[in-house]
Structure formats: structure tokens, C-alpha cells
C-alpha positions in Angstrom: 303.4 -71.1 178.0 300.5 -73.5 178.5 299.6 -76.7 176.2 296.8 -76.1 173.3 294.7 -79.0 172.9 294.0 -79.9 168.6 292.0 -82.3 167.5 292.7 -84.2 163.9 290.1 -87.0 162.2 292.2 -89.8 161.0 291.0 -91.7 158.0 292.4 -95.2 157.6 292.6 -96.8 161.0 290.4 -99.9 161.4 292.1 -101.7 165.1 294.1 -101.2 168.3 297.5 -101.3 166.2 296.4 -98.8 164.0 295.8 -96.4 167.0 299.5 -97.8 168.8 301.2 -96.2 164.9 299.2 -93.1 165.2 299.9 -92.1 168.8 303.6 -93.4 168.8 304.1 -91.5 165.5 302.8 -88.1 167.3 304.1 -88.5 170.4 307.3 -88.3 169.0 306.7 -85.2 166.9 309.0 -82.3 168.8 306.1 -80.0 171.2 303.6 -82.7 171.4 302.9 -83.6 175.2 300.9 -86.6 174.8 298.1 -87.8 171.7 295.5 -89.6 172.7 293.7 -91.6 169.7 289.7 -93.1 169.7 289.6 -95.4 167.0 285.8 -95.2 167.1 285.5 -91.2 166.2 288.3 -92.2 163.9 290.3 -89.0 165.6 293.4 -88.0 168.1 293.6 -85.5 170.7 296.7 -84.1 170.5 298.3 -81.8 173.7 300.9 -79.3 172.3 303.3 -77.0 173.6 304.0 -74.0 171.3 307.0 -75.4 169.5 304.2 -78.4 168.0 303.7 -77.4 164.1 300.9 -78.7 162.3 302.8 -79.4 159.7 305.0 -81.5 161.5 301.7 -83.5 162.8 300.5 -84.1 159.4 303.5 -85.6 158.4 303.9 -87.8 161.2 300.8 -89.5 160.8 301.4 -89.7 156.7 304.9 -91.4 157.7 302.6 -94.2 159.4 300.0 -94.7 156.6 297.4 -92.5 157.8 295.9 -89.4 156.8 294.6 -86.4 158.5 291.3 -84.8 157.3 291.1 -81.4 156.6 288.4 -79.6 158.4 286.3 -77.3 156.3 283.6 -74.8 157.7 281.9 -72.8 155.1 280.9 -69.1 156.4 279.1 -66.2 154.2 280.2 -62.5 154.8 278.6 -59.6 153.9 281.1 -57.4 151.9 280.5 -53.6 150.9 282.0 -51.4 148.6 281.5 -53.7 145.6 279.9 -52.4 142.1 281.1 -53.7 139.4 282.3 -57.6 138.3 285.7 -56.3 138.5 285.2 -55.6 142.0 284.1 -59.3 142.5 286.9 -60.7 140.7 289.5 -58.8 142.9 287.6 -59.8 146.3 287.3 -63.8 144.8 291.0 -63.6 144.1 292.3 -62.0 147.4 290.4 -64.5 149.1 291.2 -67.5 147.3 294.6 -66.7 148.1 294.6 -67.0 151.4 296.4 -70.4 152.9 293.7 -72.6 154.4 291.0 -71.1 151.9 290.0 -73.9 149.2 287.3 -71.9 147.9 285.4 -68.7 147.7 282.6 -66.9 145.5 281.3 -63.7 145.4 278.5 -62.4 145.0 277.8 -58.9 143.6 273.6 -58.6 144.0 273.6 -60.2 147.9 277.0 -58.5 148.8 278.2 -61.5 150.2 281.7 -63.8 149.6 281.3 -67.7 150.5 284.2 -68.9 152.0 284.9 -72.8 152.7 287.9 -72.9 154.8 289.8 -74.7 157.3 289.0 -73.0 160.6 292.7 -74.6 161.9 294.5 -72.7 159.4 292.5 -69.4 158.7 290.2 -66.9 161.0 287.7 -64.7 160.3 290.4 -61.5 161.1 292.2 -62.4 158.2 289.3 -62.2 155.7 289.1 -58.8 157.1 292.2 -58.1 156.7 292.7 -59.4 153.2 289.7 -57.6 151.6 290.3 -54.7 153.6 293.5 -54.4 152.2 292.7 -54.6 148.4 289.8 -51.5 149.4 286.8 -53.1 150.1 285.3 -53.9 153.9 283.9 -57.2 155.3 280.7 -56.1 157.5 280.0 -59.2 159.2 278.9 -62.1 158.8 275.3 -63.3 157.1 273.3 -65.8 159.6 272.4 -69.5 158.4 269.0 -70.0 157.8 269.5 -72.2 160.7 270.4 -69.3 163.0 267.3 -67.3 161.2 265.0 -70.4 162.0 265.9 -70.5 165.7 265.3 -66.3 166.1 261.6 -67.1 164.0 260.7 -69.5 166.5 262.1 -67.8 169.6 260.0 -64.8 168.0 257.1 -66.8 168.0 257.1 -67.9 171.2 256.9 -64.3 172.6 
């Protein structure tokens, strides 16, 4: 199997020893291949073979003094088959129970769920999966008013 390539933000470092800990500390982690840390992003490219756990990474830089970040991405799906505030409660709470999910709402009227996550731990399948399998359906996902903004003005410029 080939090496997969993660990358970690590091809060805590502040000069060239700091960054000797951090890459010493994960190079010795069992899977990791090499780590290579930029003090300036305040972040570590790790190279992992498959037997790497990110549990294991997190530790190892904790050991040292340092702390990883969590990443957290925030995505809206659309979510049918809802009707009632019972309905919402049930989709909230399969959600929120996924690991790498901090926090989710739903929303009966805009048939959507808001989802901040941490896109190393969860995907989008198992959203789909978890709702699916309390009886509702995730239908996509609802664009950004970013992504709407950028189809106006490609629109426009028709």
C-alpha cells in the first residue's frame, strides 16, 4: 500500500526547537514515514503508511507540549422526509452522534441539517448513512451563498 499524506496545524510552537520536538516526536510514531514541520503555517506534513493512527499522532505531539487543532468544516444538507419536531430531534440526535461531529442543527421549514465537523474524521457518506438509517434521506447538499454568488455572476456574464 502507498503512503497518505495528512496535514495537522500545531498550536504552541514559537522556534527551530519547537519544530526538532514535533518532528522527532512523530517520526517516531509506528507508520509514519517522515513529518515534515513549517513553523511559520504553525503545521506538519506527515507521510503515513496504513498502520499510522491518528490517534497515535495526536498523542505524540501532546507527549511533547504541543497541540493539534482540530479541523472543522461546516456543510448544510438538504434532508427530506421530515414533518414534525420529532422528526428533527431524531435527525439532530443521529447526527450529533457521529464521532468527528461537534455540532449539528436542524431545521424543519428549510429541510436542511448544519453540520460542523472534522472532515479528517467524518465524510459526507456517513451522514447519509446515519440519517438514512433512522428513515429519513440526505438529498444533497445546499450551496454557500458563495457558490450561489459565483453562478449569479457567471449568469451575468452570458
Amino acid at each position: 500500500m502507498g503512503l497518505e499524506t495528512k496535514k495537522l496545524q500545531i498550536e504552541g510552537m514559537h522556534c527551530a526547537s519547537c519544530v526538532v520536538s514535533v518532528e522527532k516526536a512523530l517520526k517516531a510514531v509506528e507508520g509514519v514515514e517522515n513529518a515534515t514541520v513549517n513553523l511559520a503555517t504553525e503545521s506538519v506534513v506527515v507521510e503515513v503508511g496504513p498502520d499510522a493512527k491518528d490517534e497515535e499522532l495526536r498523542k505524540a505531539v501532546e507527549n511533547v507540549g504541543y497541540a493539534v487543532a482540530e479541523r472543522k468544516e461546516t456543510e448544510t444538507l438538504k434532508v427530506g422526509g421530515m414533518h414534525c419536531a420529532s422528526c428533527v430531534a431524531t435527525v439532530e440526535k443521529v447526527l450529533k452522534g457521529i464521532e468527528g461531529v461537534s455540532d449539528a442543527s436542524v431545521n424543519l421549514a428549510t429541510e436542511t441539517a448544519r453540520v460542523i465537523y472534522d472532515p479528517d474524521a467524518v465524510a459526507y457518506e456517513e451522514f447519509v448513512k446515519a440519517v438514512g438509517d433512522v428513515g429519513y434521506e440526505i438529498t444533497g447538499r445546499q450551496e454557500t451563498a458563495e457558490e450561489d454568488e459565483s453562478e449569479l455572476d457567471k449568469d451575468s456574464r452570458r
